[in-house]
Structure formats: C-alpha cells, structure tokens
N, C-alpha and C positions, 0 to 999 in steps of 0.2 A: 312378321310383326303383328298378325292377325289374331296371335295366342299369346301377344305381351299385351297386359292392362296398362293401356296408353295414360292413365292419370295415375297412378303407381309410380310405375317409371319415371314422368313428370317433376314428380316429386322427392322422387330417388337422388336427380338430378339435380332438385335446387340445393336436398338434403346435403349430396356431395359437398358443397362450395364451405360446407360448417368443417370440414375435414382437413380441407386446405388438400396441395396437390401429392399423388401418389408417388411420384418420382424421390421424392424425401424419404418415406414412409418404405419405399422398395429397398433402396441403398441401405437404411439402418435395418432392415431384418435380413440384407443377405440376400435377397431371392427374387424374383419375378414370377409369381401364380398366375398363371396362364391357362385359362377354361377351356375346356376342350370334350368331346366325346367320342369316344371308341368304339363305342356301338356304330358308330357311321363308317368305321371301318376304314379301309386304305385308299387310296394312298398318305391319307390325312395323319390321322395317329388311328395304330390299331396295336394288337396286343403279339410281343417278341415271339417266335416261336421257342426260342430255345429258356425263356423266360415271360410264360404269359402275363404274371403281375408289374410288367413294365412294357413301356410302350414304344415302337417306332414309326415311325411315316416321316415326308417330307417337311409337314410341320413342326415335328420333334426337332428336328434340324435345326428349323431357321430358328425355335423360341430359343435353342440354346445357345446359338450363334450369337442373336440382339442381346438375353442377357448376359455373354460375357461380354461383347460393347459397354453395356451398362456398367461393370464391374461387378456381378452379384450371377448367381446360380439360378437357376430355371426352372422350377417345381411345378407338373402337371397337375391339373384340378380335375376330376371326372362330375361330367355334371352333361345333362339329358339337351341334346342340341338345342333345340325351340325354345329351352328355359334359358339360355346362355343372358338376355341382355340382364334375365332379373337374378342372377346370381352376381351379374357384375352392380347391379344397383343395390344388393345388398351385402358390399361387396365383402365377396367371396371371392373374389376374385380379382387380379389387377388388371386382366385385360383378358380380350377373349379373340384367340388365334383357332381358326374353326372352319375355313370355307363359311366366311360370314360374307356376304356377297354388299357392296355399296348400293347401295337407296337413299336417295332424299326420305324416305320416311324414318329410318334407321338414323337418321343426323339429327332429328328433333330430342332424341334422349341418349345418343351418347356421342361421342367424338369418335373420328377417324383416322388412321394414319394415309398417307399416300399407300398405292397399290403393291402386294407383294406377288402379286400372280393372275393372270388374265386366264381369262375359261371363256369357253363357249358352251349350249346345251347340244346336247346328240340326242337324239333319238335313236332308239333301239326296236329292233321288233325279230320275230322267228326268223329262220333262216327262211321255212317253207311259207309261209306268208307271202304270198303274190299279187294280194292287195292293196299293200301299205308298201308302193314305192317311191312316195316323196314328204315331207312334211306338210304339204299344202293339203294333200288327201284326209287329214284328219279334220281338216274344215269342212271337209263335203258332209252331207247328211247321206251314209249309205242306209241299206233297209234293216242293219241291226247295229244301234249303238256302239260304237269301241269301248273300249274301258284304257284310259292312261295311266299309267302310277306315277307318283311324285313324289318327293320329299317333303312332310309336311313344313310349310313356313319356308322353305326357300324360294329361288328366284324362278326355277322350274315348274314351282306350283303357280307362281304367278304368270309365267309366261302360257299354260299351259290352258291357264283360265280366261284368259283374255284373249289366246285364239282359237281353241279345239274345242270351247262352250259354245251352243248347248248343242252341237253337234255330236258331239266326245262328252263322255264322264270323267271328269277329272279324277282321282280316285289317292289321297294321301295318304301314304306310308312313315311311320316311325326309322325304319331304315333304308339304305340305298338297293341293296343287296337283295331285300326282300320281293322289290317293286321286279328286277331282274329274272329271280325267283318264278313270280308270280305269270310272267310271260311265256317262261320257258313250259311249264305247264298247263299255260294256255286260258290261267285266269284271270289275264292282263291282254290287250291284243298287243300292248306295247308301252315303253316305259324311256322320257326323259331325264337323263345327267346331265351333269355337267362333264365337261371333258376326260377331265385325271380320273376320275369314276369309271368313266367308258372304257380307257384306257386299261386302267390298274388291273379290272375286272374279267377282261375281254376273256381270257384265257379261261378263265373259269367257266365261262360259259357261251361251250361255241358252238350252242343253239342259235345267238341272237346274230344280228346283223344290224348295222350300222344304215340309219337311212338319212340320204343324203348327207349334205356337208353341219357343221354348226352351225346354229343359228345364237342369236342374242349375245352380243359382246356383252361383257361385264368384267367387271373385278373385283378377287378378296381382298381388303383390306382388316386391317387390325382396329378394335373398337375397344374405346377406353372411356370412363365414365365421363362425363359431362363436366365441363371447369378442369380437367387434368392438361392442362397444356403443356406443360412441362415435359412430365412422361411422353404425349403424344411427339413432342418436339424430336425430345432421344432417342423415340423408336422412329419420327423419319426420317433424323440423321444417321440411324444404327443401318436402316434399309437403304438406303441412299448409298455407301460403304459396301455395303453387302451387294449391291446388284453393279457399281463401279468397280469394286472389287473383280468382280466376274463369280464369287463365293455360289450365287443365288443362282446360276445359271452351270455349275456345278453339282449343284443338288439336285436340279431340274432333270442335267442328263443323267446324272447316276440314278436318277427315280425313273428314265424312260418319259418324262411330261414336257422336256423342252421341244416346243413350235417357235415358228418363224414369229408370232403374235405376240412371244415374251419379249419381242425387242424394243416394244413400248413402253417396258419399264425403265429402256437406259433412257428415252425421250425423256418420260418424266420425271425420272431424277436428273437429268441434266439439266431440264427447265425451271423446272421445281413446279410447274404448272400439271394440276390434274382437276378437272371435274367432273368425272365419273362418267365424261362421255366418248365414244371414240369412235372409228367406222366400222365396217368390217372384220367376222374372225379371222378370214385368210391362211385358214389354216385347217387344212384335212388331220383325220386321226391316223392319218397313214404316217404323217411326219412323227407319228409320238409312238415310238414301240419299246420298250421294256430293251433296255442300254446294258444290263449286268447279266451274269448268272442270279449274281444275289435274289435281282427283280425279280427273276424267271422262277426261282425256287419258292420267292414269295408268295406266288399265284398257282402252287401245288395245292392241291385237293390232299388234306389227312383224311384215314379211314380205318375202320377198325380197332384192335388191339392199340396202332398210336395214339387214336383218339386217348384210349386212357394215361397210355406212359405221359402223354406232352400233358394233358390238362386236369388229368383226373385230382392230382392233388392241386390246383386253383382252385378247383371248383370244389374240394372237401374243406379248403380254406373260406373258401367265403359260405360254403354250411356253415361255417363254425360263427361264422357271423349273423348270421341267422338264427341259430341257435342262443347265441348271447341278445341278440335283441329281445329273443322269445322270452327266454327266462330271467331278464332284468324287467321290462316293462308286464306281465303279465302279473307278478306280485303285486306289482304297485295298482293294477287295474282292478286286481281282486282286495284289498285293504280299501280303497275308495271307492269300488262297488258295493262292499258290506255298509260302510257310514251311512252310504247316501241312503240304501235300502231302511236302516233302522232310523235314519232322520223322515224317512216319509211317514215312518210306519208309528215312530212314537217321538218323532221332535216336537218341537212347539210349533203351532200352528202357523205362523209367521215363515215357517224355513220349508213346508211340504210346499208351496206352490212356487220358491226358487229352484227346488232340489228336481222336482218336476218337467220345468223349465232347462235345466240343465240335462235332464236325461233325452227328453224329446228333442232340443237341438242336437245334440250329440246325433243320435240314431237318425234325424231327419237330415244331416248332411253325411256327402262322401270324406272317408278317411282322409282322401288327396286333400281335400281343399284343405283339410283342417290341419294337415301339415303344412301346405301351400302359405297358410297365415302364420304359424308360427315360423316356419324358415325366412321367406321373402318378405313379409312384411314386419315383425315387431324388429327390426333391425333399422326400419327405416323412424320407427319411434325411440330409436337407443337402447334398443333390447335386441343383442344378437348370441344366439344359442348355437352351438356348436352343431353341423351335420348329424353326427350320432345320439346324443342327446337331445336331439328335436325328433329322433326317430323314437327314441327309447318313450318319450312324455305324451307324443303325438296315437300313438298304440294304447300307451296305459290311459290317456282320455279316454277315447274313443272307446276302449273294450268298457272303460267300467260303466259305462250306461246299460252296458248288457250286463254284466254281471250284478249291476244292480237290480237290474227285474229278475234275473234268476234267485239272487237273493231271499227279494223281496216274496216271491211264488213261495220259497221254502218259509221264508217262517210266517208268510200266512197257512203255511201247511200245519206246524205246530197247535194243538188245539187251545186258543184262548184259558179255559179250564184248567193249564198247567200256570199258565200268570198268574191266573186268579191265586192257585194253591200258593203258589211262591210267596205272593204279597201278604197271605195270610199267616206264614210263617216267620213274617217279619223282616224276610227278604227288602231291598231296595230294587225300586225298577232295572236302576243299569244292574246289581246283582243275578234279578232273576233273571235279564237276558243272556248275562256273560255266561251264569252256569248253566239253564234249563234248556229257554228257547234256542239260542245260536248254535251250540253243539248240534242238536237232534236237526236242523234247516242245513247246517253246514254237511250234514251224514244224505239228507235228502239230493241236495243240489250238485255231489258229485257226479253222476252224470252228465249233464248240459256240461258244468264247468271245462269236465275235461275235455267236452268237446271241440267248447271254446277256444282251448289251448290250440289244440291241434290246429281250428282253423287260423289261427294267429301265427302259425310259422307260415303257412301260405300268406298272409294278408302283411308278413314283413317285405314282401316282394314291392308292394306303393313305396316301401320308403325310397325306390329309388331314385321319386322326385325331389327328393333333398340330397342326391346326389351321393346314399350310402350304398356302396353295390355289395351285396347278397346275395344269395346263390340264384334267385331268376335275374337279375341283372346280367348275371356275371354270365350265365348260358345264354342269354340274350347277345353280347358281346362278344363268346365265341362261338357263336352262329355265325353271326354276320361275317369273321372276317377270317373262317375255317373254312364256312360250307358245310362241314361235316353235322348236319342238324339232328338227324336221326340220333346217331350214337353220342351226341353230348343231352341230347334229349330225355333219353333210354339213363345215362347216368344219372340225369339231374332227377330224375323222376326217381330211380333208387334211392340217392342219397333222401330227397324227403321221407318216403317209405321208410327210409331209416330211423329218421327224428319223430315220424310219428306212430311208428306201431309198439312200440316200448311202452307210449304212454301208453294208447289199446289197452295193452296185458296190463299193466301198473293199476289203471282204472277197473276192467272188472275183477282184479284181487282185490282192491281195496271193497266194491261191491259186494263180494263173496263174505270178506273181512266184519265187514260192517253190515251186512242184510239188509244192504239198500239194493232195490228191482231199478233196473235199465228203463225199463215200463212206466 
C-alpha cells in the first residue's frame, strides 16, 4: 500500500457510494472483471503454454467458478500488481483476485471477502550457501551486508523490513521470478515468497533451497471497492460453497498447493468468523509438491527454436500494438507540436507564456505520471478514458512539447528576410508561413523528427502502466513464467530492430531527397 496514494484512493472510495453497488452493474453486463497480473507469474494467473494470449493458474480457476455462482462469465483484466487497488478505484475493474494478501491498512480503501487461501513466506537461499541456515541469521549484523529480494508492496516486503533491517537490504523486485533469479546468480544472498511461489517455482530452480520452515501466517482475500456490499456478500457466499463444496480444495491439489493449513478455511466458512488473525503456518513445503503431470510439465524450462514456435507470434502480436500505438499518437504529437511552435513564435502575446507553460511542464514531468493522471485519476472526476486511448493521447502530449522545440529550432532557422519578402508581396502572415517558412523548417527538422519516432516505439513500453501490454510488457510476462529470458530477449530486440530500421533508411532517402544534412 506504500505505492497507493492514500488520499486518491480515499476518495475513490467515497466517489464509489455515487455508483451505487457493483453486484447490479456485474449481472446486467454478463461478466465479473477481475484484475490480475501475469507478470507475477504461477501459480497465480500466468500465460497457457499451448495459448500464450490466454491465461491459467489457480486463480483462473476459482474467478471462474465464483462467477458462474454469480450467473455471469469471468473476464481477466491485465494490469501491473502494485497498481491493482487504483485500477479498482478507477474502476477498471470489479474486483481484484491477485495474491492480495489482508491488512488492516488495505481495509481503509477497499472491502474484503473472507479468506480464499492461506500462505506462509519461505525464504530461499543457494543450495551452496552454508551461512544462511535459519531465518533468524538475517537479523544478525554479519561483516558484509546480505541483499534480500522481495516483491515490491506485498507482505514479504513488509515482513522482510520490519525484521532483516538494517542488518539485511531489503531490495524490491517488480517480479517473483526475478528476486529467484537474482540469487541463483548470486546477486541476491537470498529472496522471500510466499508459499504457492516457493512451491510452483522450485523445479525451475534447483539452485535454491528452502530455509527453515514458513514464517508469517496470512491470507489472500478478494478486494472490492469500498460501499460494494452486495458483491462482497456473493463472492463470500460464492467461497463459502466453494470451499464446503470441497471444489477449492480440489484445485489446491490439482495445482500441487494443498497443506494441512488450508483447513482453516472450512473453520471459517463454517463460523463465518475471520479477522485476518490466526496462529501458526504448520505446515512445511514438503506437504505441497506438484500433484499432476499437467503441474510437472508446467515447470519445464522452454529453450531454443521452441522459444520461437510457442511465442514468437505473441510477441509479433503485441509489436503490432506497438506499432499502432506509435503511428496513431505520433501524428497527433507532431500536428500539436507544429501549433504550439508557430503560436510561440508569431501568436499574440497573451498565449506565448501559456504555450510555454505547457511545453516546460510536459518536458519537466515523467511520461508515467502523466499517464498515471489521466488513467487513475480523471475517472475519479467523471472522466474515464479507455486503456488504449489514454495510451494513444498520454504519447501524443508528451511527445509534442519536443516536437514543439524542434519545430520551433527549424523555423527559427528560416531567415526572417523570407517574411519580410512575403509580406511585401502582399502575402498574409498565416499565408507566408503555410507556403514559405514551414515547408523549408519542416525539410530542416526531418532529422531529430525521425528520431523522435524511433524513440517513441521504445517509450510505448510505460504504457504499460495503464495496463496496455506491448511488446516489452508482453516479454516481460514471458520471462517471468518461461525462464527462457535470453531467447525471448534476442527476439524482442529483433522485432524492434524491425520497426525501427525501415524508418533509418525511409529518413536518410528522404535526406538525400530533400538535401537536408543529418549534421
């Protein structure tokens, strides 16, 4: 909750209560949107092998189970874990099913269901490491610092800070997979999960070792915006069902995650009492080992030539979205770069020091945030802009403050002398610029421009804070839950190579074309 803006959310919350509740609003469209991300990989939701652009994990499961309870279909939201409470406050989402772990800090801006699954954290560490063999040892101050990894914003990071500082480095990671990663190479001394993480992954990599037993009971619960009573009701009578059923303990063993410590959820569905406290995990990682083939084939390592057969065309798919982002917002960046440029240069004096104003904030903040406000927050003022469409406008801002000063550069390049001559020919000002000056500024400024482009298909990569995934998203995501990093690596770096060396040769023909110098 440390990367959610607590008076946002606050207000998200009150904003909700104007909506009235979602349980209505889900039944008449048919579906349950349910937030999630894939980058975090398995056991959770990660991507099919025989179909990367669809998803499965334990999760996948149970959304689809509560919404056929519900009467309505299940539709997965991809959206960046940390961000999950404000996609639900701008709602994007109906609820957010994720390894969200319960906290009283977490209940001040959204509701909860009772618990669907109980975790402890493990700690990991090399096999060959013969220093780290308890969890207590991370508290001692040895004579060179440890490094831990974590997942940033979850309960690992919190537990992780509160006993291994300042002895230990806490050190947060975007993914699970990576902190894993980062040990077996040796630039981690060692890295806390949660359980089904420890579990799912083990196979992959039997470098690490499991040190000591779990510590820190907790549980996932499902979060739904604030004032949704209704909905939270039906999803904990949907789990309720589901875990009386025996259904949820079904999915447990087929996923390999069922421990003796999930028998606290028949408790409290039986009682109906939970408050997010319990005792002990009581339960080793020995009790959870991968139950199927299915499991087993899950935690195969792809390599090579498969790398391309399974994902190469995903990931030509989401170029392709990339590309469309590039060449829908990049016009529009360059058409309100030019304005702004000839409104400094010859508007009324009144509009050069908003136009100003507007290029210096552009350029003085990160692309992110300025996405960040148009997705998450003008939704909370009654302005809600679609995913793609907040990518496509959030680009074409931002670039045209630059392309406004490249503009600008060019037709200060123009020499004054050709105005004058215009004006004396009876020319009108907007005339002489449409035909004299802007032609010859627009022949200057093909260089930078096109450079701009180029850098713009890489700079589509932030949209994936608003939850559009493009091709570094999308190699982000089969990193994490392949392994195969190199060779989806090696592709993804092709395919851009792709998108942008065309332009390369495109620009210095036009150069050549036009006898405009690179220089």
């Amino acid at each position: 909750m440390r990367n959610v803006p607590f008076l946002i959310l606050l207000f998200a919350s009150c904003y909700s209560f104007a909506f009235g509740d979602s349980l209505t609003d889900v039944r008449a469209r048919g579906e349950l949107v349910w937030g999630a991300d894939q980058e975090g990989g398995g056991p959770y939701v990660y991507p099919r092998d025989d179909d990367p652009s669809q998803v499965t994990g334990f999760e996948v499961e149970i959304a689809e189970r509560l919404a056929a309870i519900l009467g309505v279909k299940a539709r997965f939201f991809q959206g960046q874990w940390d961000k999950m409470p404000e996609l639900l406050a701008a709602r994007q989402v109906d609820i957010v099913l994720n390894g969200y772990e319960w906290t009283p800090a977490r209940l001040t801006t959204m509701d909860a269901t009772i618990p669907y699954f109980v975790y402890g954290l493990q700690l990991l560490a090399r096999q060959d490491d013969e220093t780290l063999r308890a969890v207590a040892d991370l508290a001692k101050s040895p004579a060179v610092r440890r490094k831990i990894g974590v997942l940033v914003g979850s309960a690992a990071e919190t537990y992780a800070r509160s006993h291994f500082e300042p002895a230990a480095d806490v050190i947060p990671y975007d993914g699970n997979t990576d902190t894993m990663r980062e040990v077996e190479t040796g630039k981690l001394d060692a890295t806390l999960e949660d359980t089904p993480i420890a579990v799912f992954y083990a196979p992959r990599f039997p470098k690490l070792r499991s040190v000591g037993e779990p510590v820190e009971h907790g549980f996932y619960v499902i979060y739904a915006r604030r004032g949704d009573d209704t909905l939270v009701a039906a999803l904990d009578q949907a789990l309720i069902a589901l875990i009386r059923g025996g259904e949820l303990e079904r999915i447990y063993r087929r996923c390999g995650l069922w421990t003796n410590a999930q028998k606290e959820l028949a408790t409290i569905a039986d009682t109906g009492r939970f408050y997010g406290f319990a005792g002990a995990v009581g339960a080793k990682l020995d009790e959870a080992k991968p139950a199927t083939l299915e499991m087993l084939h899950a935690t195969d390592r792809v390599h090579g030539l498969e790398v391309l057969r399974r994902y190469g065309p995903i990931l030509l798919q989401s170029a392709g979205v990339t590309v469309i982002l590039s060449v829908l917002s990049f016009p529009l960046a360059l058409g309100a770069g030019l304005l702004i440029a000839l409104g400094r240069l010859y508007g009324p004096a009144w509009l050069r020091p908003l136009l100003v104003s507007y290029v210096e904030f552009l350029r003085g903040t990160p692309l992110m945030l300025q996405l960040y406000f148009v997705f998450f927050f003008l939704p909370e003022i009654g302005i809600a802009i679609p995913a793609f469409t907040t990518a496509i406008l959030g680009l074409a801002i931002n670039y045209s403050a630059y392309e406004s000063e490249i503009y600008r550069a060019g037709l200060q390049a123009v020499s004054a002398e050709q105005m004058e001559a215009a004006l004396s020919l009876g020319m009108s000002r907007a005339l002489a610029l449409r035909r004299i000056v802007v032609p010859q500024a627009v022949r200057i400024v093909i260089p930078p421009v096109v450079n701009d482009f180029i850098a713009l298909f890489k700079d589509t990569s932030v949209c994936s804070v608003v939850t559009v995934v493009e091709l570094t998203k999308r190699f982000s995501v089969l990193s994490q839950s392949t392994q195969a990093t190199v060779e989806l690596m090696i592709l993804t770096a092709i395919l851009y190579m792709a998108m942008s060396t065309p332009l390369t040769v495109l620009s210095r023909r036009l150069e050549r074309h036009l006898g405009v110098s690179a220089a």
